[in-house]
PQR file of N, CA, C, O and H, with PARSE charges and radii, in Angstrom:
ATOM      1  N   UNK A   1     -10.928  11.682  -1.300 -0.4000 1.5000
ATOM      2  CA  UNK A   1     -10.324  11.227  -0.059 -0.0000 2.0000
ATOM      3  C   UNK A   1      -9.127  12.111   0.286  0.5500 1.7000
ATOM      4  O   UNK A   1      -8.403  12.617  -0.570 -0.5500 1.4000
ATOM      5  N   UNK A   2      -8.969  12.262   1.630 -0.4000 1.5000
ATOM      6  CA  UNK A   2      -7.706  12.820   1.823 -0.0000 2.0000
ATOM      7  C   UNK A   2      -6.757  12.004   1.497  0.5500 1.7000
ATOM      8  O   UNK A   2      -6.864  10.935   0.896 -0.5500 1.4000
ATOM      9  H   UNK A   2      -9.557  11.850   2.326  0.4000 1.0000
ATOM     10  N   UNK A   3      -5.340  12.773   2.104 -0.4000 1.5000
ATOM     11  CA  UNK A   3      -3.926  11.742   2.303 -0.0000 2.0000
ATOM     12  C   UNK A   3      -4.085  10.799   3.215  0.5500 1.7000
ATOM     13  O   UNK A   3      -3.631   9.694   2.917 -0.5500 1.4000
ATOM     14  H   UNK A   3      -5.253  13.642   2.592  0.4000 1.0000
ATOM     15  N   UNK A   4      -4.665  10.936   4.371 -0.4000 1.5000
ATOM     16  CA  UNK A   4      -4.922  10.359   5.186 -0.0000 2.0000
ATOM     17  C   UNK A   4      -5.318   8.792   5.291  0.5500 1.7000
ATOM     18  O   UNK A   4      -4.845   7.761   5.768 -0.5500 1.4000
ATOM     19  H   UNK A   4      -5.034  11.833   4.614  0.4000 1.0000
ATOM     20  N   UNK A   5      -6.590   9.261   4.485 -0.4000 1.5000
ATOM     21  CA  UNK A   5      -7.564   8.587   4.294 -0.0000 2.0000
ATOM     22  C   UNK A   5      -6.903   7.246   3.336  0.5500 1.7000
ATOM     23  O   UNK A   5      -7.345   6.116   3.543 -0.5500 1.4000
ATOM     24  H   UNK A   5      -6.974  10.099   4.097  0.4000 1.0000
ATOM     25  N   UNK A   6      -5.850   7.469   2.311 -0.4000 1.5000
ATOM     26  CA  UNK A   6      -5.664   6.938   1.326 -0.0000 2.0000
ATOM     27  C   UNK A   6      -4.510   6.462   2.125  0.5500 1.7000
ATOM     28  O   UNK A   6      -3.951   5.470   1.658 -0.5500 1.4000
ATOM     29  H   UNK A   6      -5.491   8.387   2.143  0.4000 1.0000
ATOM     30  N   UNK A   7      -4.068   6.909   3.136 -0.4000 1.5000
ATOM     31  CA  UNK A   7      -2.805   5.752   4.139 -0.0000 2.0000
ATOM     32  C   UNK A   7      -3.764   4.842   4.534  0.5500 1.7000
ATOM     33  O   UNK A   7      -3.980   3.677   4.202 -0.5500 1.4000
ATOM     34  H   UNK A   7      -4.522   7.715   3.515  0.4000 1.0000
ATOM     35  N   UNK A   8      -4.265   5.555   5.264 -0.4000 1.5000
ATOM     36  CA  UNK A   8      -5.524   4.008   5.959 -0.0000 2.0000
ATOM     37  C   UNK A   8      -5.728   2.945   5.276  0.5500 1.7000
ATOM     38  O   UNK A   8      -5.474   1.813   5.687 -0.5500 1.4000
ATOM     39  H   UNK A   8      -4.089   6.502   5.534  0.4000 1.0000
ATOM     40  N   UNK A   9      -6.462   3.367   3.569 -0.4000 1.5000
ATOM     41  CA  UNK A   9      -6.931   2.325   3.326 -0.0000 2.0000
ATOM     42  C   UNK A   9      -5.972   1.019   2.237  0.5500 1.7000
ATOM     43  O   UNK A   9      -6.237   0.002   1.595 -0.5500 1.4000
ATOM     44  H   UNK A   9      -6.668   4.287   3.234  0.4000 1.0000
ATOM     45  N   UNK A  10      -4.722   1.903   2.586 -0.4000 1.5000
ATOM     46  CA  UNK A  10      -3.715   0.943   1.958 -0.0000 2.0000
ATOM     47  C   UNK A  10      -3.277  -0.047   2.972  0.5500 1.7000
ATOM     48  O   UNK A  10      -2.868  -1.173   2.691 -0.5500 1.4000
ATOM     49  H   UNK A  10      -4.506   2.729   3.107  0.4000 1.0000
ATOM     50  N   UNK A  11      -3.398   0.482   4.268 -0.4000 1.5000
ATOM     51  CA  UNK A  11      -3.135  -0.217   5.572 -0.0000 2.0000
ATOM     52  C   UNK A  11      -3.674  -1.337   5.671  0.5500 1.7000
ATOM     53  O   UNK A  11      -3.149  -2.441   5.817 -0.5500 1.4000
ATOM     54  H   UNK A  11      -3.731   1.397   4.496  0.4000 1.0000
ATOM     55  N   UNK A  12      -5.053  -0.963   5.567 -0.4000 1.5000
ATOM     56  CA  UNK A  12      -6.359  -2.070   5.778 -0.0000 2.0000
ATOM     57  C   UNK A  12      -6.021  -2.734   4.540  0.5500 1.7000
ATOM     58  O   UNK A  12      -5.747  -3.923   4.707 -0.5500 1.4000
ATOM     59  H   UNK A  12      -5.479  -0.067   5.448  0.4000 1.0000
ATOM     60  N   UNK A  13      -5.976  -2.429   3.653 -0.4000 1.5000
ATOM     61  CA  UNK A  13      -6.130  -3.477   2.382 -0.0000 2.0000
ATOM     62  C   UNK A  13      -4.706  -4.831   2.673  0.5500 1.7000
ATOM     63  O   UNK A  13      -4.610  -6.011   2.337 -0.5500 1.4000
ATOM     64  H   UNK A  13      -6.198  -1.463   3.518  0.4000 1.0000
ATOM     65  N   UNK A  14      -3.667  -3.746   3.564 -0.4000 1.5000
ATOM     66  CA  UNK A  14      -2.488  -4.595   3.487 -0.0000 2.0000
ATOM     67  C   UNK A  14      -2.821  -5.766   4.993  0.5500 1.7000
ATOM     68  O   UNK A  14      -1.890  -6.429   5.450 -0.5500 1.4000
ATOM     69  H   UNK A  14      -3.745  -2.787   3.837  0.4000 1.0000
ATOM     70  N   UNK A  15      -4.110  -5.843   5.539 -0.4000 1.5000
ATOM     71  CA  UNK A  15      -4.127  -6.490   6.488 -0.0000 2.0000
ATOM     72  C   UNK A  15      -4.479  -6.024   8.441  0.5500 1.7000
ATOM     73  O   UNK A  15      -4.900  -6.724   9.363 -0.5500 1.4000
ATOM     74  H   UNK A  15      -4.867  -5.305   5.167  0.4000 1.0000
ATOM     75  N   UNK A  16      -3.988  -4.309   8.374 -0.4000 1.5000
ATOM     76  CA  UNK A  16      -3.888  -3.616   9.593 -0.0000 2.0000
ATOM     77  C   UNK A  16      -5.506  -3.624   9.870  0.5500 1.7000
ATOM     78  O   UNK A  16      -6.377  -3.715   9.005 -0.5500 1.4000
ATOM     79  H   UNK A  16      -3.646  -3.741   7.625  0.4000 1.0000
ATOM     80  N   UNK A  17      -5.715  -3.496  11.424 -0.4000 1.5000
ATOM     81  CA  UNK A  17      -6.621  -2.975  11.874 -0.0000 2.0000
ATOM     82  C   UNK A  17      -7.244  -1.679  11.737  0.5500 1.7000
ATOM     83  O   UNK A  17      -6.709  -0.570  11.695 -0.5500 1.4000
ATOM     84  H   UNK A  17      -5.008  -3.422  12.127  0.4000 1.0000
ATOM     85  N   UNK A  18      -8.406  -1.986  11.677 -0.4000 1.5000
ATOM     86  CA  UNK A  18      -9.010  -0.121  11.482 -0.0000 2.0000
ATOM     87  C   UNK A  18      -8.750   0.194  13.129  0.5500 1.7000
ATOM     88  O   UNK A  18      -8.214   1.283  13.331 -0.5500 1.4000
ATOM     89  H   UNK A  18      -8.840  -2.886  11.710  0.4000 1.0000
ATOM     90  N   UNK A  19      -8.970  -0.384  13.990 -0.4000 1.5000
ATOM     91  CA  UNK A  19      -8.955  -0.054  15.320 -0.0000 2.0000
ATOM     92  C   UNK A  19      -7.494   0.961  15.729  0.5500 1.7000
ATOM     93  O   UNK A  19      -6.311   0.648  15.601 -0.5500 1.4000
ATOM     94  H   UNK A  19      -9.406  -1.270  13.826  0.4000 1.0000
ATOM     95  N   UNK A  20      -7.914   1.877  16.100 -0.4000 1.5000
ATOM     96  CA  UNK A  20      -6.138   2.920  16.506 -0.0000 2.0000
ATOM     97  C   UNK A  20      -6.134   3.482  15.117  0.5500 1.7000
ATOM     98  O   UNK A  20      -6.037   4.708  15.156 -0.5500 1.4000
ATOM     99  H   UNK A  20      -8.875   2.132  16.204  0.4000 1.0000
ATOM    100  N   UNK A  21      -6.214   2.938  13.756 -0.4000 1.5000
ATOM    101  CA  UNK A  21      -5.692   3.597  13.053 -0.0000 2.0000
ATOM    102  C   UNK A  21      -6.744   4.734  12.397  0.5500 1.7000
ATOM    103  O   UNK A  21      -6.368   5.771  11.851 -0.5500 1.4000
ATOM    104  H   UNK A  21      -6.293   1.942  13.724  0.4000 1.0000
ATOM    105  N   UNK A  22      -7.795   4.420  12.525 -0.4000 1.5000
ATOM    106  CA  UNK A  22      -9.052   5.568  11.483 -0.0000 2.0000
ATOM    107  C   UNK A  22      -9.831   5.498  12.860  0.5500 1.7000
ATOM    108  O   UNK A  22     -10.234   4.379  13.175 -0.5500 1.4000
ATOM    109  H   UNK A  22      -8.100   3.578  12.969  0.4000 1.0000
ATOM    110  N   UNK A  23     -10.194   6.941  14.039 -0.4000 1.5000
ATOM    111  CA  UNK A  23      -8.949   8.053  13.587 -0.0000 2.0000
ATOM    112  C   UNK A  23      -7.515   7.353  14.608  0.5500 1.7000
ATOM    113  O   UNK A  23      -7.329   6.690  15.628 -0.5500 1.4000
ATOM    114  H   UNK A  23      -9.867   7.850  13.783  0.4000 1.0000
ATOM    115  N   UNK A  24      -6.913   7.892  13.746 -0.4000 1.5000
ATOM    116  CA  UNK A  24      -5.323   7.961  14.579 -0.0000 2.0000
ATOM    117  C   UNK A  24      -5.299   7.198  16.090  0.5500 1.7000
ATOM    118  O   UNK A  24      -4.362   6.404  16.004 -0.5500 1.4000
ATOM    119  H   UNK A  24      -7.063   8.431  12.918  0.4000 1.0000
ATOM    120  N   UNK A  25      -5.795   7.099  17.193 -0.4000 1.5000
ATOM    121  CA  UNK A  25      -6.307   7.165  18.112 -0.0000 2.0000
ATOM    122  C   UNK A  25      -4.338   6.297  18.548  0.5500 1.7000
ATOM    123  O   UNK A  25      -3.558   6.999  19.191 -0.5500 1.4000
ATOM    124  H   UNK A  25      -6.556   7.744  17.263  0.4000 1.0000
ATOM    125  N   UNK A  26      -4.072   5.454  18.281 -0.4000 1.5000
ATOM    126  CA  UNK A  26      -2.344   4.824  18.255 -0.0000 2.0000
ATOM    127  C   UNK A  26      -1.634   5.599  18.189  0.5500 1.7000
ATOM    128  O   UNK A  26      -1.883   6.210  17.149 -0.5500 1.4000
ATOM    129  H   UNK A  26      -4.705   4.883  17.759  0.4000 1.0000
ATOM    130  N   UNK A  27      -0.490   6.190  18.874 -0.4000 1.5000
ATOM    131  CA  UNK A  27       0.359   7.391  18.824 -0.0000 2.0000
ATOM    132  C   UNK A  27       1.624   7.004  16.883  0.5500 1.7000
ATOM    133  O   UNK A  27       2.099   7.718  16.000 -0.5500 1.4000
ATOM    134  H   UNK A  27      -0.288   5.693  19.718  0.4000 1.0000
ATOM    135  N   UNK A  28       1.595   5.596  17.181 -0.4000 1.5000
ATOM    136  CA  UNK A  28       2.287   4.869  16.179 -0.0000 2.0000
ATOM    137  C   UNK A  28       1.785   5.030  15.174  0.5500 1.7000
ATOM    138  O   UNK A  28       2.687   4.853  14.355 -0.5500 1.4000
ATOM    139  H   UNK A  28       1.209   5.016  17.899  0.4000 1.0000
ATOM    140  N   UNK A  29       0.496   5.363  14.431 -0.4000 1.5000
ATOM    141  CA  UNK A  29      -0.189   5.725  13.362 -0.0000 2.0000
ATOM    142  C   UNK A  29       0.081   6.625  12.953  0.5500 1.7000
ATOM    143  O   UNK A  29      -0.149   6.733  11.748 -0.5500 1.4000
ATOM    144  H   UNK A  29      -0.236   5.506  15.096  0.4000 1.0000
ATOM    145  N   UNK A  30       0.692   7.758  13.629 -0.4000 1.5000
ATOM    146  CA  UNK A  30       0.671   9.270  13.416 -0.0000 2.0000
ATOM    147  C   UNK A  30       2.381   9.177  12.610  0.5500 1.7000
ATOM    148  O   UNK A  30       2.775   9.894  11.690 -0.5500 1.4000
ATOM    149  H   UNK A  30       0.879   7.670  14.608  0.4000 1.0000
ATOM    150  N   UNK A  31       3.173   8.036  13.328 -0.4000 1.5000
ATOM    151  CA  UNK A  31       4.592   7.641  12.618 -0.0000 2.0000
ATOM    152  C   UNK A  31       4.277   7.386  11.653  0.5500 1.7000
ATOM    153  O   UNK A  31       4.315   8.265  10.792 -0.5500 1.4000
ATOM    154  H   UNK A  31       2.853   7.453  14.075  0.4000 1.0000
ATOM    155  N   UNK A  32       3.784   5.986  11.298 -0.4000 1.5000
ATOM    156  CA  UNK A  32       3.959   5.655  10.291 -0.0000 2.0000
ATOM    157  C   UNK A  32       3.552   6.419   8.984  0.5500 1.7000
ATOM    158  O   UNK A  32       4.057   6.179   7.888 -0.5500 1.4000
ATOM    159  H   UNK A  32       3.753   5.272  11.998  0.4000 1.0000
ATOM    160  N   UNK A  33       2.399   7.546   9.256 -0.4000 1.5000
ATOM    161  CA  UNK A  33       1.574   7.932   8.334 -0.0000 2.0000
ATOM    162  C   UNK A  33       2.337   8.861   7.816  0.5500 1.7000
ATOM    163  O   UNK A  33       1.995   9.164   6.673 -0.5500 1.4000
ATOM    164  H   UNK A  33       1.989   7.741  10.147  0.4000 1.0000
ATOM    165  N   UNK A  34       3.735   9.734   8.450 -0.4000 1.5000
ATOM    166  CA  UNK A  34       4.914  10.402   8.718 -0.0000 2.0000
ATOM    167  C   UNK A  34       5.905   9.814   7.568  0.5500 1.7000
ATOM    168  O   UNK A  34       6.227  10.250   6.463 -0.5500 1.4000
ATOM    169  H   UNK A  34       4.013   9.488   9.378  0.4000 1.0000
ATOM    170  N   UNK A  35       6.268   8.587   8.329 -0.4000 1.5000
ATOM    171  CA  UNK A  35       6.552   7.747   6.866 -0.0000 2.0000
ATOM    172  C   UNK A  35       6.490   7.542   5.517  0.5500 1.7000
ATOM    173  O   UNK A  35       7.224   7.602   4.531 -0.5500 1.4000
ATOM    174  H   UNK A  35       6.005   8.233   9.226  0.4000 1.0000
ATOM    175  N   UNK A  36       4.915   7.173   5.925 -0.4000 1.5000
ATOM    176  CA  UNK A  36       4.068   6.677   4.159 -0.0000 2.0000
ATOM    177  C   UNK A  36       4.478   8.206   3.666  0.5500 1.7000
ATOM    178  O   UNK A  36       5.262   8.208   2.717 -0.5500 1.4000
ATOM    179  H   UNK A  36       4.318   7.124   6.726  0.4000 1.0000
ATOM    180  N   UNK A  37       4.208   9.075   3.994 -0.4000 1.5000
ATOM    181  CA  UNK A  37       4.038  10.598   3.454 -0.0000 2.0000
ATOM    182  C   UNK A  37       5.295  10.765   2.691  0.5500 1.7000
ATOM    183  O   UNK A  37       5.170  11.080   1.508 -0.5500 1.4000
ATOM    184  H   UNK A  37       3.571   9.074   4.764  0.4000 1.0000
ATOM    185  N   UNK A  38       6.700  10.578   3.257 -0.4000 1.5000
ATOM    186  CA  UNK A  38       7.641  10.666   2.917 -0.0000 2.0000
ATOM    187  C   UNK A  38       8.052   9.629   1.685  0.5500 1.7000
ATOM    188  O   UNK A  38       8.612   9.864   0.614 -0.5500 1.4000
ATOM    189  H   UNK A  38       6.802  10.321   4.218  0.4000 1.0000
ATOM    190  N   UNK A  39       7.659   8.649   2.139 -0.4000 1.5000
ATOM    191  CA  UNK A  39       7.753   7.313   0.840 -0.0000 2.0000
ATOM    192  C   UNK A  39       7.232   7.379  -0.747  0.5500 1.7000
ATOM    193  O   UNK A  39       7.679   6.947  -1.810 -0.5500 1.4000
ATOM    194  H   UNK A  39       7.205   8.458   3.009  0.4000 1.0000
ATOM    195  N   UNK A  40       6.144   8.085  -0.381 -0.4000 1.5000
ATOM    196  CA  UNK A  40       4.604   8.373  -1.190 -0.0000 2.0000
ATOM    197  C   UNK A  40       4.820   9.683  -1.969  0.5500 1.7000
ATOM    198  O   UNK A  40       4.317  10.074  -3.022 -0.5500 1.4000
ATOM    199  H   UNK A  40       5.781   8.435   0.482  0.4000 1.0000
ATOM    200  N   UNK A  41       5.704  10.237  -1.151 -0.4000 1.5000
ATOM    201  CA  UNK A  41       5.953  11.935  -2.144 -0.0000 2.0000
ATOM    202  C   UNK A  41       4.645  13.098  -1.400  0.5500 1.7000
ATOM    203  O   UNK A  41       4.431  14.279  -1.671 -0.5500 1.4000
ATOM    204  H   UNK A  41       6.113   9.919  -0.295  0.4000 1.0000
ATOM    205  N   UNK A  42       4.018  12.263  -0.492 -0.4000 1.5000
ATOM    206  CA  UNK A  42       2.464  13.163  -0.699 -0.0000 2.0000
ATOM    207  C   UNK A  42       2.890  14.087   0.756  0.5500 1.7000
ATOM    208  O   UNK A  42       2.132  14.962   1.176 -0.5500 1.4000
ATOM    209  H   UNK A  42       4.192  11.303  -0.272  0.4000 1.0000
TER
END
C-alpha cells in the first residue's frame, strides 16, 4: 500500500467516509493527509 492508502484506511477504520476521501476528491483530505504525514513521520 502506499502512504496514502494507509491514511485512508486509518480514516475509514476511525469511522470517515470513503466518499471525498479515496481519491482525494475533498480539498480537506489533501490537509489532513498533510497532517497525518507530519504526525506519522511518513
Amino acid at each position: 500500500m502506499t502512504c496514502f492508502e494507509d491514511f485512508v484506511t486509518e480514516r475509514v477504520l476511525e469511522g470517515a467516509s470513503i466518499i471525498g476521501l479515496y481519491p482525494a476528491t475533498h480539498p480537506e483530505t489533501l490537509e489532513l493527509f498533510a497532517a497525518w504525514r507530519l504526525k506519522a513521520g511518513r
